[in-house]
C-alpha positions in Angstrom: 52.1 106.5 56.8 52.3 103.8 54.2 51.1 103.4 50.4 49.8 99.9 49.1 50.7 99.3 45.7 49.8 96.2 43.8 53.0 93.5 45.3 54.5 96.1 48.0 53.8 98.8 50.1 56.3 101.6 50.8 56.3 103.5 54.0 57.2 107.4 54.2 60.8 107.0 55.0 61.6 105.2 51.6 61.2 101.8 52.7 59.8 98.8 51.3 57.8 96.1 52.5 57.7 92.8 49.6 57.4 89.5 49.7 61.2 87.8 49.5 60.7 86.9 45.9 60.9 90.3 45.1 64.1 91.5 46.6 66.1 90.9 44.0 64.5 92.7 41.5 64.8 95.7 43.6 68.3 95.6 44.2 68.7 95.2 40.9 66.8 98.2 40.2 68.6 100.2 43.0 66.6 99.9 46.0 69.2 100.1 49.3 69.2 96.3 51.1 68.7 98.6 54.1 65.4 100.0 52.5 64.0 96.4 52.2 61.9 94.9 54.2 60.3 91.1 53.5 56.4 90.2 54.5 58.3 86.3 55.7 61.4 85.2 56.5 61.9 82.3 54.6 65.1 79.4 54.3 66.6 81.9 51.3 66.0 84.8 53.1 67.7 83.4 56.2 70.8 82.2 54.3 71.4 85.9 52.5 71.2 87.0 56.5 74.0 84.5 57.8 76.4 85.7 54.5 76.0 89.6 54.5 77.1 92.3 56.4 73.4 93.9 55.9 70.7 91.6 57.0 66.9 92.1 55.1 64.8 92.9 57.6 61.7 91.1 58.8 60.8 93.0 61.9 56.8 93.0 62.4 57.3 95.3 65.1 58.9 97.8 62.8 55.7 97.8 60.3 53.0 97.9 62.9 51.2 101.4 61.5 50.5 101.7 65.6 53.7 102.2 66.5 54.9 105.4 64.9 58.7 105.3 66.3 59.9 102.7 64.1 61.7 105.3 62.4 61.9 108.4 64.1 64.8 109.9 65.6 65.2 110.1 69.3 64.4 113.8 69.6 61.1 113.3 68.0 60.2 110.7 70.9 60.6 112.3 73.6 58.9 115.7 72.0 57.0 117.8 74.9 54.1 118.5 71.9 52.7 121.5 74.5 56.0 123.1 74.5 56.8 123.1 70.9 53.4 124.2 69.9 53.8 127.3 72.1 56.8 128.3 70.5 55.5 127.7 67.1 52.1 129.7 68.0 54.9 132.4 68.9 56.7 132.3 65.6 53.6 133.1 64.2 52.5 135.7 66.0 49.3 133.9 67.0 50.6 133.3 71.4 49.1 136.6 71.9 45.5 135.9 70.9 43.4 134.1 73.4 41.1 132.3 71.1 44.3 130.3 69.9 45.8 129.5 73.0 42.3 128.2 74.3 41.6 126.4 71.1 45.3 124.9 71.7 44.9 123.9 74.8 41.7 122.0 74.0 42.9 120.3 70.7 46.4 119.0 72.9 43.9 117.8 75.9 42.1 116.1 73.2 45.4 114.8 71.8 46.3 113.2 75.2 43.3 112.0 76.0 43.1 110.1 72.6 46.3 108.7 72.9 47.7 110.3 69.9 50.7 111.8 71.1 53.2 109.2 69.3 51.2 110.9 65.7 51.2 114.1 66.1 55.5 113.9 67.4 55.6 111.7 64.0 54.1 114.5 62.2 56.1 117.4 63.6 59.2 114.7 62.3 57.4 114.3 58.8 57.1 118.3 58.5 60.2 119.2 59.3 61.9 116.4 56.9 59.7 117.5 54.1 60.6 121.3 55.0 64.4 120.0 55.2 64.1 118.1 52.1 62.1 121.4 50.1 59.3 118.8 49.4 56.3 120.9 48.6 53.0 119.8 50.1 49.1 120.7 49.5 47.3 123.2 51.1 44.9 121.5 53.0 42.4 119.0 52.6 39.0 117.0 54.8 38.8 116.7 58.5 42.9 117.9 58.8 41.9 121.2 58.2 39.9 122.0 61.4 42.9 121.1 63.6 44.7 123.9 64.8 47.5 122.1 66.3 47.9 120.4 62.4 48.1 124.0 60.6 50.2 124.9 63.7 52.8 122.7 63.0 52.5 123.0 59.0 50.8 120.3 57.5 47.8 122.5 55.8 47.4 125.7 55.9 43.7 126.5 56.5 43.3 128.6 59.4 40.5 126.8 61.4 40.3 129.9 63.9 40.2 132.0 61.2 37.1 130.0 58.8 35.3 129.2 62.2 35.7 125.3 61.6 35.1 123.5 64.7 37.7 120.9 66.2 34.6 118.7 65.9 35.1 118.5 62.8 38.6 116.5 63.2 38.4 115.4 66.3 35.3 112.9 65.1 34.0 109.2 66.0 
């Protein structure tokens, strides 16, 4: 959920990750303090944090790309996943056909047994921010595309039911 550029890397929600030299050329060129996270706390970085009312972050915690609810709002945590894909399978009309609620219920075993829970309730967040935000989005593309639960929720829109692509496919070692 992050993309590395050359001396930073900015994470989905807007933040960004630099070394502390840099974070004064980004509030300079606008960037919220609260948007900035350092790579090290260093002696300067430590004084700034004793003076203002908004400290620069540091937290390693808050970057690990493992733990997805650095950021997410307290809904999104505690999301029952089976639940709100039911009702979404509803919304589009697809609850009454027994080859998607089978394929479903294999993909969200898969989910739990994978440990992947925290990504997918990360996802759901991600989809509906970029839905609430009118942020338009691609169609579709590699191993994403033969998840049901993924076009279920929004995030491609290839119909893996409907092309006959196995969960296999996504659900790879």
């Amino acid at each position: 959920m992050k993309t590395q550029l050359k001396n930073r890397t900015l994470w989905f929600d807007g933040t960004v990750q630099v070394a502390p030299e840099l974070v004064p050329e980004l509030l300079l060129s606008g960037v919220p303090i609260e948007k900035i996270v350092v790579t090290e706390v260093t002696e300067d970085v430590q004084r700034y944090n004793t003076l203002a009312d908004v400290p620069i972050a540091a937290s390693k915690e808050k970057l690990d790309p493992l733990n997805m609810s650095w950021n997410i709002p307290g809904p999104y945590l505690t999301l029952d996943i089976a639940q709100y894909i039911a009702e979404k399978m509803n919304e589009l009309q697809l609850g009454g056909y027994e080859k998607y609620v089978k394929r479903a219920e294999a993909e969200l075993l898969e989910i739990r047994v994978r440990g992947m829970e925290p990504l997918i309730r990360t996802l759901i967040f991600i989809m509906d921010t970029l839905k609430r935000e009118k942020v338009v989005w691609g169609v579709g593309r590699g191993s994403s595309c033969a998840s049901l639960i993924l076009f279920i929720i929004g995030l491609h829109k290839v119909d893996p039911i409907r092309f006959n692509i196995p969960m296999t496919e996504f659900f790879h070692d």
